[in-house]
C-alpha positions as CSV (number, residue, x, y, z in Angstrom):
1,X,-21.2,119.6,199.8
2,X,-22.2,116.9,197.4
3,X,-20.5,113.5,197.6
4,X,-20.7,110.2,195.5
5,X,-18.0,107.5,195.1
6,X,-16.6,107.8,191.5
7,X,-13.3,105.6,190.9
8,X,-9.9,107.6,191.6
9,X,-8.2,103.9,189.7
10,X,-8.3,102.9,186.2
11,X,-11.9,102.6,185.3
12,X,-11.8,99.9,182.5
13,X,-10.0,97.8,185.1
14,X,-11.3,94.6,186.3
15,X,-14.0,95.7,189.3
16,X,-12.5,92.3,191.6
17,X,-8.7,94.2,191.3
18,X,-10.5,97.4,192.4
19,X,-9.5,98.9,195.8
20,X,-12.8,100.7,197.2
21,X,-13.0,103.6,195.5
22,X,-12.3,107.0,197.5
23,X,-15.7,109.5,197.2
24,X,-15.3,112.3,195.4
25,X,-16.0,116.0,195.8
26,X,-17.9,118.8,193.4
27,X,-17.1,121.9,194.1
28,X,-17.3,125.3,192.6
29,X,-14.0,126.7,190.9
30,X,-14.1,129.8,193.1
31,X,-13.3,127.9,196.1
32,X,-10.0,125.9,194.4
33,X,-6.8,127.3,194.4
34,X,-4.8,127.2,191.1
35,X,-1.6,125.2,192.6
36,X,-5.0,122.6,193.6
37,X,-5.9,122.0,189.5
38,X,-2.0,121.7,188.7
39,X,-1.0,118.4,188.3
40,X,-4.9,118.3,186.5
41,X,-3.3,121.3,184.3
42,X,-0.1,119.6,183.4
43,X,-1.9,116.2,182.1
44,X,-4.0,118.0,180.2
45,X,-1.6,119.8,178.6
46,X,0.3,116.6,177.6
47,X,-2.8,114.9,176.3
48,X,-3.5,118.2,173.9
49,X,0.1,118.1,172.6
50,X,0.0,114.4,172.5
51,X,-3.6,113.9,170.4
52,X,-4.0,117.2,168.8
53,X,-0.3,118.2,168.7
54,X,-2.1,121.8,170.4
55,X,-0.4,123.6,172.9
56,X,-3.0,123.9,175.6
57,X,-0.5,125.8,177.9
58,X,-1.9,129.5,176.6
59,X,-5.3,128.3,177.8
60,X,-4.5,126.5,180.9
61,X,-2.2,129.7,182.1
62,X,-5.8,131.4,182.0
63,X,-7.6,129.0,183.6
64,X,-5.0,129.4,186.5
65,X,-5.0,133.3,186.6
66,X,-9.0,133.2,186.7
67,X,-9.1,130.4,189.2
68,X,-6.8,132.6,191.7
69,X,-9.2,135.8,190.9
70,X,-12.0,133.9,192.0
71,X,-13.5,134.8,188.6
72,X,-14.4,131.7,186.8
73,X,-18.0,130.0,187.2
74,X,-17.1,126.1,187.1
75,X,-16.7,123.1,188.9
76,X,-14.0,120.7,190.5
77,X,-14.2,117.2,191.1
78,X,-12.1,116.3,194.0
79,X,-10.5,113.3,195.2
80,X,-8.9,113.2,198.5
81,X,-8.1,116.8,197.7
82,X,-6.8,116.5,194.9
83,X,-8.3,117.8,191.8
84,X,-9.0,115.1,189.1
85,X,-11.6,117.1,186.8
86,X,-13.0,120.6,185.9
87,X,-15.2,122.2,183.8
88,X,-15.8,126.1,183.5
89,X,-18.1,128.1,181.4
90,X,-18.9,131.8,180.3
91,X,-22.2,133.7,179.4
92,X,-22.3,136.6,177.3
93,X,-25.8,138.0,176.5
94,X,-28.1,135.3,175.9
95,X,-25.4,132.5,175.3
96,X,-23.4,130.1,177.6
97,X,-20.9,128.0,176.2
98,X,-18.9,125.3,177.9
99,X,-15.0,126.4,177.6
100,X,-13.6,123.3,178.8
101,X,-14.4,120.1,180.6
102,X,-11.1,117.2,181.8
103,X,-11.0,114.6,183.7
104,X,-7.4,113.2,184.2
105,X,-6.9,109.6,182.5
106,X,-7.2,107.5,186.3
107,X,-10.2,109.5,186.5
108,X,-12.1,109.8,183.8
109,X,-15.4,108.0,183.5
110,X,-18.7,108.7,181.8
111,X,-20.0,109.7,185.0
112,X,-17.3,112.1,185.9
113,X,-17.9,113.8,182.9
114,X,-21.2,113.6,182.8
115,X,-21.4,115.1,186.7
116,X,-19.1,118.1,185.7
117,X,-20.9,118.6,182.6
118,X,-24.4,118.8,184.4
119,X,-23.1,120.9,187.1
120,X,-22.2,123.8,184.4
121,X,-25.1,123.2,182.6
122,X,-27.2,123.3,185.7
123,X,-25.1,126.6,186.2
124,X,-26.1,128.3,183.3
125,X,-29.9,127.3,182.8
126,X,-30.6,128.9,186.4
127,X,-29.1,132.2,184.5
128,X,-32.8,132.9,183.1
129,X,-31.0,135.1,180.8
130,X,-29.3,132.4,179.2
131,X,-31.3,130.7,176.2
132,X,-29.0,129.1,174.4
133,X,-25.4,126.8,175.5
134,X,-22.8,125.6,173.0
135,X,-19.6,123.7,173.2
136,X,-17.5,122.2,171.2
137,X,-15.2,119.6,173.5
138,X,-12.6,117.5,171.6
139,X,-11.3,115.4,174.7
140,X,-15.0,114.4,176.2
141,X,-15.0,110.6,175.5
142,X,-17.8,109.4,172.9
143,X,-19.2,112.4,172.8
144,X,-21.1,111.7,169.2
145,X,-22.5,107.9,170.8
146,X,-23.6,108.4,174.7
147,X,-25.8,110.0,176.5
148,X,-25.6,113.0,177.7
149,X,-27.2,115.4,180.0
150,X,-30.2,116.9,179.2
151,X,-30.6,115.2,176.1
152,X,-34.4,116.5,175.5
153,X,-32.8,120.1,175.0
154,X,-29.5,118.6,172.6
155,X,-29.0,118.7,169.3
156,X,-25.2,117.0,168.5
157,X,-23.4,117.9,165.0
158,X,-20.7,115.6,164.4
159,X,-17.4,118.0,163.5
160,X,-14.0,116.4,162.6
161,X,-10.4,117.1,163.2
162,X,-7.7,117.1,159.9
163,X,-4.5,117.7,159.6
164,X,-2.0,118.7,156.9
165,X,1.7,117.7,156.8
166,X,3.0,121.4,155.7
167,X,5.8,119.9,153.5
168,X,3.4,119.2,151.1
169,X,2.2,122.3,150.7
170,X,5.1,123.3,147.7
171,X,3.6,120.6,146.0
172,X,-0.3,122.0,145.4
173,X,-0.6,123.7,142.1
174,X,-1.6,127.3,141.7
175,X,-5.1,128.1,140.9
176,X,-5.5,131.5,138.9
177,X,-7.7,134.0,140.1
178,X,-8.1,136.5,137.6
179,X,-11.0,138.2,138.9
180,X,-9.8,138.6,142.4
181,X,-7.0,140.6,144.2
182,X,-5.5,138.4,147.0
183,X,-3.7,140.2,149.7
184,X,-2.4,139.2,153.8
185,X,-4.7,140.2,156.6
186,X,-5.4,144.0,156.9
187,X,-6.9,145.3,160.3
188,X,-8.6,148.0,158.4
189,X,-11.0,145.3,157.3
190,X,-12.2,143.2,160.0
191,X,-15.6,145.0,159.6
192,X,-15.7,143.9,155.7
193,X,-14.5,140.2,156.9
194,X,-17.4,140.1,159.3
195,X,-19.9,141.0,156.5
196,X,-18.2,138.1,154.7
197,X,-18.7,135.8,157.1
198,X,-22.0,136.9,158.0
199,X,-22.6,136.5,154.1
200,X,-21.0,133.0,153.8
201,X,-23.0,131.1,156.6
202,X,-26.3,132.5,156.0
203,X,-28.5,128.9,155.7
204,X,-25.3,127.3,156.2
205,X,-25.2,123.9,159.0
206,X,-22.3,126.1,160.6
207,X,-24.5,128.8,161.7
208,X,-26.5,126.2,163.7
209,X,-23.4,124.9,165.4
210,X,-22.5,128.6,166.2
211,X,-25.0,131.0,166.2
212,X,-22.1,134.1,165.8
213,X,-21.8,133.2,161.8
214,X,-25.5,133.9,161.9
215,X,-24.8,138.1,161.7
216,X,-22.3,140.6,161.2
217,X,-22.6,141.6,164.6
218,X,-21.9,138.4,165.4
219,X,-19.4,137.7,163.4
220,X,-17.9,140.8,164.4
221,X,-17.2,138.9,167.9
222,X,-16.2,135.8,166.8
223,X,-13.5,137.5,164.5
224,X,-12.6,139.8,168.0
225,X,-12.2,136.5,169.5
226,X,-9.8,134.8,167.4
227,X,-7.8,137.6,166.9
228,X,-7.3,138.8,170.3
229,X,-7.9,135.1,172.0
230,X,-5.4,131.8,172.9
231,X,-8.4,129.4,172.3
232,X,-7.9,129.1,168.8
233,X,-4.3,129.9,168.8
234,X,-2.3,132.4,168.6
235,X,-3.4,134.7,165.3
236,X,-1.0,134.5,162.3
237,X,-1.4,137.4,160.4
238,X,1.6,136.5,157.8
239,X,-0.4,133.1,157.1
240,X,-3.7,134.9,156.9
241,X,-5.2,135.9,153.1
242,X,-8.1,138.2,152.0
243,X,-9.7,138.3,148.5
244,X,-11.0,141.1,147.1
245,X,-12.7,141.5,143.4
246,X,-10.7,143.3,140.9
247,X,-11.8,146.5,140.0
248,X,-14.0,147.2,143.2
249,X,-11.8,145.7,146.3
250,X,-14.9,144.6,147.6
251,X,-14.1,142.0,150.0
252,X,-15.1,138.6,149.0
253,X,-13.2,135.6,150.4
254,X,-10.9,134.9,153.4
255,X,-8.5,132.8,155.4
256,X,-7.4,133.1,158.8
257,X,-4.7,131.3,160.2
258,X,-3.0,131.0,164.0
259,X,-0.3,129.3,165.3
260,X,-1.6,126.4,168.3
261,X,2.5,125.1,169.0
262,X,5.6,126.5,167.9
263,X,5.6,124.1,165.2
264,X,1.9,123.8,164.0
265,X,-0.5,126.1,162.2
266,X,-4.5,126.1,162.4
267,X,-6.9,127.3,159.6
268,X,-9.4,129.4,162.0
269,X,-11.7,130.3,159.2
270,X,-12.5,130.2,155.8
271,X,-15.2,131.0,153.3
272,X,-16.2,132.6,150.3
273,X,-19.1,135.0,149.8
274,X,-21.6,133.2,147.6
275,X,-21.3,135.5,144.6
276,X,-17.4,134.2,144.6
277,X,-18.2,130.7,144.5
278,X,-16.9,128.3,141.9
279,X,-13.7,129.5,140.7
280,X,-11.7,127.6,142.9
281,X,-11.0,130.9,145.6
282,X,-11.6,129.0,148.3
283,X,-9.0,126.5,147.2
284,X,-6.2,129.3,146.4
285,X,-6.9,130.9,149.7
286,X,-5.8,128.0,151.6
287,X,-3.2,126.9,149.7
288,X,-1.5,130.5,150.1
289,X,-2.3,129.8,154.3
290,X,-0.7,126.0,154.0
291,X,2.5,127.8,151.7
292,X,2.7,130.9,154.2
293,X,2.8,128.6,157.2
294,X,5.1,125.9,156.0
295,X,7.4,128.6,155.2
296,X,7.1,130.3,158.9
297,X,8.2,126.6,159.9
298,X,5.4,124.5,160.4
299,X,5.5,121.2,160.2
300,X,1.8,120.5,160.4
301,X,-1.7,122.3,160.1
302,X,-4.8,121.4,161.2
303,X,-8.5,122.7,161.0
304,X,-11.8,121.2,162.1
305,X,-14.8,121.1,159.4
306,X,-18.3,120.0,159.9
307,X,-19.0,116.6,158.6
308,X,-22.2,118.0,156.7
309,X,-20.4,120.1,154.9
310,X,-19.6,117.8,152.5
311,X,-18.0,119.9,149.9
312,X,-15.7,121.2,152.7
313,X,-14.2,118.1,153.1
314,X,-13.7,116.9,149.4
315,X,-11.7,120.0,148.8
316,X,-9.3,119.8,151.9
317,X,-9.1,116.0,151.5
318,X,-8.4,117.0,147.9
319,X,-5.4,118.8,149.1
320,X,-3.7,116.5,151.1
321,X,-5.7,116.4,154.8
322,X,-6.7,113.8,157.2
323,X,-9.0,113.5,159.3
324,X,-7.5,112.4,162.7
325,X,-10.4,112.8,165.3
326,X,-14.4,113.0,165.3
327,X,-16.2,114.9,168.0
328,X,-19.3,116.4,168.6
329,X,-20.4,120.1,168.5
330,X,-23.3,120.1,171.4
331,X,-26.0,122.6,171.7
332,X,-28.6,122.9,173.8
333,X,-31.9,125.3,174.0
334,X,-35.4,125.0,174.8
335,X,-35.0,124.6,178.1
């Protein structure tokens, strides 16, 4: 079992006030209990709701019921027994992605992190299979400026965080879309909204961040995910719009919407196909999201946009966002 000394303490404190730090433990997740990463579970929970305004409760209830099946590939760092940092990760076909990585705040150091985050990475390169490992981590400290592990293999795309006070939603003007039918979310068409997004992203910087918007199939998943899925919320279909052409119904622009607390929407997706572009749909989709979810009682909305996409960001900063955090989309192949 692998042992270093990592500081338990405040890390930024003064090293002469330090007591000698404890040593620390990394262990895999399949031999923690879930009552072990509780008090680890609970912080992390406050710091989403307190950063992000997310409840991270869906999520960490998942973590816990995997934990106890002895079903999720990860790593613990341990302190005197006590948990004080995880990180897990999935594979599906030729992908890994890092689901989650937290270290609690008397814990966390760039070498805390960067230990758990090599030890998942580590994980998944040995999976020969595995060719290609995303994450997108909004908690790990400086993840845009520092180094990081395996750094030969990483490409970093900085991403950012807005959010939307929902009162002021009344307030944005109607745009007129006379050449489009706009409608709430229909399961019937989940195949079309693939093909959409599939459509949207093709050359697009977002299809290097995540390789799903890169084909329908794809797409197909990434849609299954945030439909069926607590990591992006909980989906909203009363807050979530489709456009169609007139005439044809062909599908050709849409916004997806969950809830993350009981008082705060997220925009999950949007685009427009290409042939749709500049008639302000985009713009009218959203706004009809921001009215739909201000009306089901939010108070705020957020989204996350990548800070290439520069065109993105005038048109939500247009409409009354902020952006409140920066992080880094990692990806890694090559290796």
């Amino acid at each position: 079992m692998e042992k270093t000394r990592v500081p338990c303490g405040p890390y930024n404190a003064p090293v002469a006030a330090q007591p000698e730090a404890a040593p620390t433990q990394l262990v895999e997740l399949s031999r923690v209990r879930a009552r072990t990463l509780e008090p680890l579970l609970l912080e992390e929970i406050a710091v989403w709701r307190r950063e992000l305004d997310w409840d991270f409760e869906p999520s960490a209830e998942l973590v816990r019921r995997f934990v106890e099946l002895e079903s999720l590939g990860g790593y613990a760092l341990l302190c005197e027994g006590q948990a004080v940092g995880y990180a897990y990760f999935v594979c599906e076909e030729r992908k890994g992605l890092v689901g989650d990585l937290y270290v609690m705040e008397h814990s966390r150091s760039s070498e805390a992190e960067g230990r758990l985050l090599t030890a998942v990475l580590d994980a998944m390169i040995a999976r020969r299979s595995v060719r290609r490992i995303e994450s997108q981590l909004m908690l790990l400290a400086a993840s845009l400026e520092r180094p990081l592990p395996a750094m030969k293999h990483l490409r970093r795309f900085e991403r950012q965080f807005m959010a939307f006070e929902a009162g002021r939603a009344i307030e944005l003007p109607v745009r007129d879309q006379s050449e489009a039918v706009l409608d709430l979310w229909q399961e019937k068409r989940q195949e079309d909204a693939a093909r959409v997004i599939a459509e949207a992203y093709r050359g697009h910087i977002d299809g290097e961040v995540n390789d799903q918007y890169r084909s329908a199939a794809g797409a197909r998943r990434f849609l299954h995910n945030i439909v069926q899925y607590p990591g992006c919320g909980s989906f909203f279909a009363p807050a979530s719009w489709l456009a169609m052409e007139r005439g044809s119904r062909r599908l050709c622009g849409l916004c997806l919407a969950s809830l993350v607390a009981a008082d705060v929407g997220h925009i999950t997706q949007i685009c427009v196909a290409p042939a749709a572009r500049g008639r302000g749909l985009g713009y009218e989709l959203l706004r009809r999201s921001l009215v739909s979810l201000a009306e089901a009682g939010m108070r705020r909305v957020t989204l996350t946009v990548t800070s290439a996409n520069r065109r993105a960001i005038e048109l939500y900063h247009s409409m009354g966002f902020l952006t409140r955090r920066r992080f880094a989309a990692l990806v890694w192949e090559g290796f």
